[in-house]
N, C-alpha and C positions, 0 to 999 in steps of 0.2 A: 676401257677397251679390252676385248677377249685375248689382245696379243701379249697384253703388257706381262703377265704372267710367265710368257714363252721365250724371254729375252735374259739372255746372259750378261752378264756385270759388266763385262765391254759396254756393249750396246746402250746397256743403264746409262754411262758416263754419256754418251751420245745424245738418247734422250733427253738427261736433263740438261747437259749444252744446248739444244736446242730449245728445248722450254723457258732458258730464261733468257734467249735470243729472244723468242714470239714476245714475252712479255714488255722487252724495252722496245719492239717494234712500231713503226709508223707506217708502215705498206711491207707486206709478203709478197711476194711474185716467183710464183712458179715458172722452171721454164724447160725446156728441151734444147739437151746442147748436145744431141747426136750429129754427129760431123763435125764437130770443133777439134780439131789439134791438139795437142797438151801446148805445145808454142801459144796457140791462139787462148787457149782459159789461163794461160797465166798473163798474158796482155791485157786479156779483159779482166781481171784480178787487177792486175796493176792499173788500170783503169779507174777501179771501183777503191784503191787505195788513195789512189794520187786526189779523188773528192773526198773519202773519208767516212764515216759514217754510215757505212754500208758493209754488208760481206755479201758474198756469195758461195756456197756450201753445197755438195754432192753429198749425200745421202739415202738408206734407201728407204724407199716409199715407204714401209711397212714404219719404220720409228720415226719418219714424218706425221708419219697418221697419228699415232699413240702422243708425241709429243703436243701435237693440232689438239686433241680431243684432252689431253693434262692442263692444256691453256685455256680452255675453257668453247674453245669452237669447234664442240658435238655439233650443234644445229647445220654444220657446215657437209655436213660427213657424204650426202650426196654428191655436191660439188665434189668435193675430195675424191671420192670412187672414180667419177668422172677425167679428172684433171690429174692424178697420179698413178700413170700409167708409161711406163719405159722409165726411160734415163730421164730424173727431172733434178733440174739443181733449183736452188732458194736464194733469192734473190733479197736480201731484205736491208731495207733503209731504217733508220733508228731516227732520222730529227725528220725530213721532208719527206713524204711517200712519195713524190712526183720528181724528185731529183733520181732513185736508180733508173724510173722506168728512161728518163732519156739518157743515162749514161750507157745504158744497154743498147738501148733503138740505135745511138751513135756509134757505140762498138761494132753492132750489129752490120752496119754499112759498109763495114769495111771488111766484115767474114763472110760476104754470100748470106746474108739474111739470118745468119746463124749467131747465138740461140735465138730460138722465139719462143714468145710466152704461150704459155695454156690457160694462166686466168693468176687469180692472186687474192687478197684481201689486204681492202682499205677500212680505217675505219669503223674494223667488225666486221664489214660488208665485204660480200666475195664479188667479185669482179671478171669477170668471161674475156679473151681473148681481146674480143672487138673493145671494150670498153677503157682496156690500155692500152689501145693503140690512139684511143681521143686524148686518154689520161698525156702523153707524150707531148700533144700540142697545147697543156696549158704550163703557161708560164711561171719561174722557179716561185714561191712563196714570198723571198724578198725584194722582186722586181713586182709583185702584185701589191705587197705594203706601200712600197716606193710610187705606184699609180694609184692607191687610195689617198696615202699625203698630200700626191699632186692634184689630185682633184678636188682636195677639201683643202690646199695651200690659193687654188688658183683665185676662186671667189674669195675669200680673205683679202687676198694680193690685190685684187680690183678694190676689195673696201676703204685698204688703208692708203692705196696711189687718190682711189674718191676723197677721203678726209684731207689727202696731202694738199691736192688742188684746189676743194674748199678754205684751208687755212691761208696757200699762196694766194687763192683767190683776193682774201679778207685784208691780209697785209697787205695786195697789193692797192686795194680801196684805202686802206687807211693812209699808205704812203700818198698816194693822186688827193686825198684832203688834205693831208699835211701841207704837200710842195703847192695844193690853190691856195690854202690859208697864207700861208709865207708869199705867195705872190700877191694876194690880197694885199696885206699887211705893208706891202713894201711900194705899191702904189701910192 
């Protein structure tokens, strides 16, 4: 980046804080918190702490960029120009990309709609406004594990009640010969 040259030793320490944020990351998400409080960003901090695994960080655009394009997402740089523009803070998850975006949407409802996203990167992939706000309505990672085991426990579950009732089946024929034999016998 043509800036990175232009930055003072402060700034440095910033930069690479941020660089090696992006690196443990699992979803980026940029946002716009113009009109939040200082009361309200530190609710929604304490929000983003009491889940964990997340920060959210004000910073300016300019060693977002440099930091973005050190991590390795030049190819982004369009998006970027686009989407880093005012006041934007970073919103970034480290184990689940889809747990900040609804700890956000949630905050969100209770400050006037405030912040809201400008777009983000999942996955490598940059993401537009609209496409977190579908991101919000899917369900946390562990609740999708939890509905894959159940639908690969349920058929199981049907085989081994089928083998149960085959076997009670069987003992129960052999018990109904047993008790004819014995009444045979005793004729």
């Amino acid at each position: 980046m043509a800036y990175e040259a232009k930055i003072n030793p402060a700034n440095r320490e910033v930069v690479a804080m941020l660089e090696e944020k992006f690196s443990r990351a699992q979803g980026i998400y940029f946002t716009d918190f113009k009109g939040l409080t200082v009361a309200e960003m530190n609710r929604m901090r304490s929000s983003f702490f009491k889940v964990g695994n997340m920060d959210y960080i004000v910073s300016k655009n300019t060693l977002m960029r440099i930091a973005l394009g050190n991590a390795g997402l030049t190819d982004m740089e369009a998006e970027f120009d686009e989407t880093l523009i005012g006041p934007t803070g970073l919103m970034i998850g480290y184990e689940d990309p889809i747990v900040p975006v609804k700890v956000l949407s949630d905050f969100a409802k209770t400050a006037n709609g405030k912040p809201e996203f400008k777009g983000g990167i999942v996955d490598g992939e940059f993401v537009n406004s609209e496409a977190i706000q579908i991101l919000k309505d899917i369900p946390p990672i562990e609740q999708l594990y939890a509905e894959i085991v159940g639908s690969i426990n349920s058929p199981l579950q049907g085989f081994v009640n089928l083998l149960n009732e085959i076997v009670r089946t069987f003992v129960a024929v052999i018990d109904a010969i047993i008790e004819q034999k014995k009444a045979a016998g005793e004729e």
